[in-house]
C-alpha positions as CSV (number, residue, x, y, z in Angstrom):
1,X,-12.2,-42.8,108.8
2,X,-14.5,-45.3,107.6
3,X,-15.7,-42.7,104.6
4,X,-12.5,-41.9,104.0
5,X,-11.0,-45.5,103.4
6,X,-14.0,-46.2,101.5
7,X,-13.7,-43.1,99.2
8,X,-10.2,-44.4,98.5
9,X,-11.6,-47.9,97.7
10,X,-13.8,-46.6,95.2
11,X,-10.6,-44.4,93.7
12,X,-8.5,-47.2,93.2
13,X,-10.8,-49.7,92.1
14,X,-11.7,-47.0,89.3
15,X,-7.5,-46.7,88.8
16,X,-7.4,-49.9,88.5
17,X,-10.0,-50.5,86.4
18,X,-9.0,-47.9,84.2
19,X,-5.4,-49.1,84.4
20,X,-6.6,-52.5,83.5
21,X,-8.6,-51.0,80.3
22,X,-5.4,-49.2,78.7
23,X,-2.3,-50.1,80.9
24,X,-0.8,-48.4,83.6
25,X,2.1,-47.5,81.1
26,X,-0.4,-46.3,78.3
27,X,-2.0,-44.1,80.4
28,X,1.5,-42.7,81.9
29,X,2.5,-42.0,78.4
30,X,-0.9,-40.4,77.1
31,X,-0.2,-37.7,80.5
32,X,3.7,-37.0,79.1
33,X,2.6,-36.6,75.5
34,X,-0.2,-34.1,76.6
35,X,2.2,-32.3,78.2
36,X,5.0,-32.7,75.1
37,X,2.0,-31.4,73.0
38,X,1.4,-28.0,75.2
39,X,5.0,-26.8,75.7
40,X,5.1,-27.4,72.2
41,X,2.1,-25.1,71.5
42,X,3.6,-22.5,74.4
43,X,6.9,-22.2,72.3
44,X,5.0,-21.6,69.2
45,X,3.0,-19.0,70.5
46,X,5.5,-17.5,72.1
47,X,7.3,-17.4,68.6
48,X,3.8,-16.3,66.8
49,X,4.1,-13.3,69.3
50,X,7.8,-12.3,68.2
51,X,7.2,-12.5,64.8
52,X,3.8,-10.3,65.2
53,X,5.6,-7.8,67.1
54,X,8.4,-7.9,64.4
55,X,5.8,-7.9,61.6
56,X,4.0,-4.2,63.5
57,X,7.6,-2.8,63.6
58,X,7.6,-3.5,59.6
59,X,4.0,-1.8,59.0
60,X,4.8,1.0,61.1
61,X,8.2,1.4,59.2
62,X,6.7,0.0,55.9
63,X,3.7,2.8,55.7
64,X,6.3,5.7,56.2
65,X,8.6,4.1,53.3
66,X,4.9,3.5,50.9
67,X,4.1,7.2,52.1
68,X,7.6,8.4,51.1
69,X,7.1,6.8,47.8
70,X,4.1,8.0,46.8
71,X,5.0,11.7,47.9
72,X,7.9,11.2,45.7
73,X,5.6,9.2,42.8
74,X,2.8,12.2,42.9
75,X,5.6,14.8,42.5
76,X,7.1,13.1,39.4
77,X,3.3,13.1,37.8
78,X,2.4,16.6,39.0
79,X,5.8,17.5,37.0
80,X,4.7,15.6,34.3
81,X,1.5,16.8,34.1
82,X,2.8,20.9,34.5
83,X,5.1,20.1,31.7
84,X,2.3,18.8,29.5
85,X,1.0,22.2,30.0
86,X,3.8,24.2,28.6
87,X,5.4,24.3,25.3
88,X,9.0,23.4,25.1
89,X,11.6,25.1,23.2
90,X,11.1,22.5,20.3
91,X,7.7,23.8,19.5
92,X,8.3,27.3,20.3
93,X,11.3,27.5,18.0
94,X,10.0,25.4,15.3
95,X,10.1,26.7,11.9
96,X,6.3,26.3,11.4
97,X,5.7,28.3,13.9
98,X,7.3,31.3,11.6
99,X,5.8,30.4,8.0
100,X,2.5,30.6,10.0
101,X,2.8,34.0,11.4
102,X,4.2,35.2,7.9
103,X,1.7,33.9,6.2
104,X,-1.0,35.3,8.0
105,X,0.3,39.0,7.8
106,X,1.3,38.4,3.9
107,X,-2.3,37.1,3.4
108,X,-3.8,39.8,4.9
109,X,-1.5,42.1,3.5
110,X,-2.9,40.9,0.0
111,X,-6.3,41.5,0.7
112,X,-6.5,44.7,2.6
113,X,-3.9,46.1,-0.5
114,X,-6.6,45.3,-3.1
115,X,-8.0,48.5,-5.2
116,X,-11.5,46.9,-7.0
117,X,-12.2,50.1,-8.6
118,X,-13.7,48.8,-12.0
119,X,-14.9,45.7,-10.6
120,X,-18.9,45.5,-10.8
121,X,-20.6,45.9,-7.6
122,X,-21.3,42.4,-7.5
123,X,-18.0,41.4,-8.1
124,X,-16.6,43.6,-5.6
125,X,-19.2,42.1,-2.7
126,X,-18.4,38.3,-4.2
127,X,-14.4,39.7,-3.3
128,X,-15.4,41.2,0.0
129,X,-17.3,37.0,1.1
130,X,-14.3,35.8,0.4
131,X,-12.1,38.4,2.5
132,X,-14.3,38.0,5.2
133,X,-14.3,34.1,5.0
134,X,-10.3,34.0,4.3
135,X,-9.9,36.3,7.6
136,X,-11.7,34.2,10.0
137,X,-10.7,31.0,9.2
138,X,-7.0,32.8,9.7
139,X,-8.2,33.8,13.4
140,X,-9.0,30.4,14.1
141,X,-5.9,28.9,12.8
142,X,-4.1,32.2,15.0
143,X,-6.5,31.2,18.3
144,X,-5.1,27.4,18.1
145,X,-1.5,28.1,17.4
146,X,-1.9,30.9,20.7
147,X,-3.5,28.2,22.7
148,X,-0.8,25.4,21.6
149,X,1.8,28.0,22.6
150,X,0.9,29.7,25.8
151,X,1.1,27.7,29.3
152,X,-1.7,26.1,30.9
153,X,-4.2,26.3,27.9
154,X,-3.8,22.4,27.0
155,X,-2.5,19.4,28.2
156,X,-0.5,17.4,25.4
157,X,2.9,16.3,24.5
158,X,5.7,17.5,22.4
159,X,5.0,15.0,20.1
160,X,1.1,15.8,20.3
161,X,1.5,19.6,20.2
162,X,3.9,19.1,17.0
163,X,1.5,17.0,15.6
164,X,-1.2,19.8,16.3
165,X,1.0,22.7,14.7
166,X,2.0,20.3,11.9
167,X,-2.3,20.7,10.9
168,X,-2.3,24.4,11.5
169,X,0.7,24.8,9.4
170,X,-0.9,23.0,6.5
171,X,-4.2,24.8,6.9
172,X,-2.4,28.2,7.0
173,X,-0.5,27.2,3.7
174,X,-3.6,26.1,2.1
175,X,-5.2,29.4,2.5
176,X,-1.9,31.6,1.6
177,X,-1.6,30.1,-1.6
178,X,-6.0,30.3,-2.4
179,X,-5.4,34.1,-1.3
180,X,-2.0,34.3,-3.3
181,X,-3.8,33.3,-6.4
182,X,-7.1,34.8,-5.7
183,X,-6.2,38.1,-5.1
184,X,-3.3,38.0,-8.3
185,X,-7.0,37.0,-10.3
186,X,-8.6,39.7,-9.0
187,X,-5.8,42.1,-9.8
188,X,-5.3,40.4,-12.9
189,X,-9.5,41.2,-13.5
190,X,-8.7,45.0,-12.0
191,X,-6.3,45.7,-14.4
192,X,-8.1,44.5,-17.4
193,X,-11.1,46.0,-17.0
194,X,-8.7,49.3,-16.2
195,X,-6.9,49.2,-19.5
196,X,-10.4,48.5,-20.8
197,X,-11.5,51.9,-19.7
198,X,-8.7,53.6,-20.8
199,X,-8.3,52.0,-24.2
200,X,-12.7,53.2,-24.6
201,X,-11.6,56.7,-23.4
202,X,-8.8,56.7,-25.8
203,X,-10.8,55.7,-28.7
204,X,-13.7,58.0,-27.4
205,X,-11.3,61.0,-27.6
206,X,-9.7,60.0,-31.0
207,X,-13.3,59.7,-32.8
208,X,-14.3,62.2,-30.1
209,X,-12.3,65.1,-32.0
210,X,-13.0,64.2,-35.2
């Protein structure tokens, strides 16, 4: 007993001392704001806890709607992209698509019709270069326009690919009208040194006879 009442000496001297140094009130009102302060902080938590459970739900949903859209995004550009590989109707039907394919068969028309009998040998080999030459800068220009054409050979535009037969058009008229008046020179040449012939093989048979 004695113990006891002195422990509880000792404890209420140190209450009343501490009592003394802040006020009994003070410290009564110190315990209730403590207590204010964490049922405050419970409640918030407790809201912080909703709102995370409501922001998961919005992930979870969210990631299926950003999957959806780019499912929906990478099948517009892989549509794109197919379509930039095929020709539309506006290039395949375009009108320079036709004066390049006549062209071509006109200018090789023109050459393989030629007759050089008369013609030097020299001359006839100088024609031949220039055949050859002619001719394979025509396959070329016939290689691009079948690659701008034909599917999956390039990836451009209407606008590019018109652009791109718009240069093969001009290079195909360039060289129909170098062959149209080469080869009318070189018949022009033919013919000359023809009537050239016949005109020394007329004379030769006129003095010939007498």
């Amino acid at each position: 007993m004695g113990s006891i009442k002195k422990g509880l000496f000792i404890l209420f001297t140190l209450f009343t001392g501490f009592a003394k140094a802040q006020g009994i009130g003070d410290w009564f009102n110190q315990a209730g704001e403590q207590k204010k302060y964490y049922l405050q902080q419970i409640v918030a938590f407790q809201a912080f806890e909703s709102e995370l459970k409501q922001g998961y739900g919005v992930v979870k949903n969210g990631l299926g709607g950003i999957r959806d859209i780019n499912t929906a995004e990478l099948n517009l550009h892989s549509t794109y992209y197919r379509s930039l590989s095929v020709a539309s109707p506006a290039v395949k039907n375009n009108t320079e698509v036709t004066d390049i394919l006549q062209w071509q068969s006109v200018i090789v028309s023109q050459f393989s019709g030629m007759n050089l009998n008369g013609l030097l040998a020299g001359e006839q080999n100088y024609v031949a270069q220039v055949r050859t030459t002619v001719f394979k800068d025509c396959n070329q220009d016939m290689t691009d326009l079948q690659n701008l054409l034909q599917a999956n050979n390039l990836q451009m535009s209407d606008g590019e690919r018109l652009k791109r037969l718009a240069k093969i058009h001009a290079a195909m008229l360039d060289k129909y009208q170098f062959s149209q008046s080469f080869c009318n020179t070189v018949k022009l040449l033919v013919a000359q040194r023809q009537q050239s012939t016949n005109d020394t093989q007329t004379l030769k048979s006129i003095y010939g006879n007498n």
